[in-house]
C-alpha positions, -999 to +999 in steps of 0.1 A: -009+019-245-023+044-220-050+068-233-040+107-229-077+106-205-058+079-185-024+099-185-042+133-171-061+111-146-027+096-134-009+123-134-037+143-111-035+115-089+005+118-090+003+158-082-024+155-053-003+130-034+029+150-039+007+181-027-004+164+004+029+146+019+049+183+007+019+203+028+021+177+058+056+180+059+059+216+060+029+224+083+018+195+100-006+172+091-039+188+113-028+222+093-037+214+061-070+212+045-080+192+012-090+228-005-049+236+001-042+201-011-064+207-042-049+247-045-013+233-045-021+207-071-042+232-097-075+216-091-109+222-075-118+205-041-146+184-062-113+171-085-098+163-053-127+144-041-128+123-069-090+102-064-090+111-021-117+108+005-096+123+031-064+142+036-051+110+051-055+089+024-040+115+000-007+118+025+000+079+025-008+077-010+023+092-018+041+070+003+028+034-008+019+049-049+015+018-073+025-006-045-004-031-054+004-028-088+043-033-085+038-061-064+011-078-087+036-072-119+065-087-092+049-117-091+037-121-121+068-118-140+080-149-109+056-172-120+072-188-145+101-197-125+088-206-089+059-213-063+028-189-064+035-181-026+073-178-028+068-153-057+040-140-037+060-136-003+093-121-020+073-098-037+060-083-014+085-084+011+102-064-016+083-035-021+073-028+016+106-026+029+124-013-003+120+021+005+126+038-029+118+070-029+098+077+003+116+093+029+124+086+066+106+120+073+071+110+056+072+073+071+076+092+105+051+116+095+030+087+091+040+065+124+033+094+147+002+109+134-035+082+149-051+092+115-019+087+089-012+053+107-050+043+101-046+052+068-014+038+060-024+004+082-058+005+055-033+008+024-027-033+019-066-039+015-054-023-022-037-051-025-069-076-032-084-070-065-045-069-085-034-102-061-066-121-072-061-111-110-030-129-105-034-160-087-070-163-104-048-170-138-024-193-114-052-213-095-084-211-121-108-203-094-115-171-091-135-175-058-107-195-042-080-167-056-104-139-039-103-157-007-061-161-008-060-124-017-075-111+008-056-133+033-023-120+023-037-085+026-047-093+060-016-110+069+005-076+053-018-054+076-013-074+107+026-069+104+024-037+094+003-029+130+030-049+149+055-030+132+041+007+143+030-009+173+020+025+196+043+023+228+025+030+264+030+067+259+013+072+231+041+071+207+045+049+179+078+028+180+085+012+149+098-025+159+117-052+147+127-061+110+100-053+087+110-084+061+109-106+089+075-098+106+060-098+067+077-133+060+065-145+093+028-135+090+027-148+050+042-183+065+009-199+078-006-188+042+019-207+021+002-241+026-029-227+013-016-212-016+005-243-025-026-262-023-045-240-045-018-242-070-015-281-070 
């Protein structure tokens, strides 16, 4: 069970996010500042500073909340019944293209703003430290775990750059099937992770 200190801290971290996409939305995201951000959620710039260190973070935050954690819980609630990489590859190809309850306005907001897209293309590193909790337990080397983590982040990132790949204009096109580009960059990690399993 959650402590009410854990709770407060959460739901902060909840009300700063919301701040940020609702702001970036309504005035663009090179209008809004973190002291707004931290005014619309009913804390100080210092609070704000503690869960954000940019606007940018704050605004993709809201988009991919609790994805690391959902994903980890994903696959381990799998493992009993399957591979470590097919429960690892469905799981994520699950929660980045289930789009629950992010809009088609924010991941645009996103796609066509450099900074947002950095941000957003950062967001998988997240992924690392819940991913080697879980195949740590599945493999029993924690070094070897650390290594396949971070390899499935990398892969994540790397279809999530061909995905908003910018066009020659500057624009950012969103291409291809999402699923298919994050099943096709996990593929060449599935050896590894079957190995480590075995």
């Amino acid at each position: 069970m959650t402590g009410l200190r854990e709770r407060k801290k959460e739901a902060t971290r909840v009300a700063l996010r919301e701040a940020a996409l609702r702001l970036a939305l309504e005035h663009g995201p090179a209008n809004v500042r973190v002291d707004d951000i931290a005014e619309a959620a009913g804390v100080s710039p210092r609070t704000y500073n503690n869960y954000f260190s940019s606007r940018e973070e704050a605004i993709v935050a809201a988009v991919t909340a609790d994805r690391e954690s959902r994903i980890a819980a994903a696959v381990t609630e799998r493992l009993s019944e399957t591979r470590l990489a097919e429960a690892i590859v469905d799981a994520i190809t699950a929660q980045y293209t289930d789009p629950g309850e992010q809009s088609r306005d924010a991941l645009l907001l996103i796609t066509t703003n450099p900074g947002l897209r950095t941000a957003f293309l950062d967001a998988p590193a997240a992924l690392e430290d819940p991913l080697q909790e879980v195949i740590a337990t599945r493999v029993g080397d924690p070094q070897t775990a650390r290594v396949l983590a971070a390899s499935v982040a990398a892969a994540v990132r790397v279809a999530l750059e061909q995905w908003t790949q910018p066009a020659g204009n500057g624009l950012v096109v969103v291409s291809g099937s999402l699923p298919d580009l994050l099943r096709r960059m996990l593929e060449p990690l599935v050896p590894a992770l079957d190995a480590a399993e075995a």
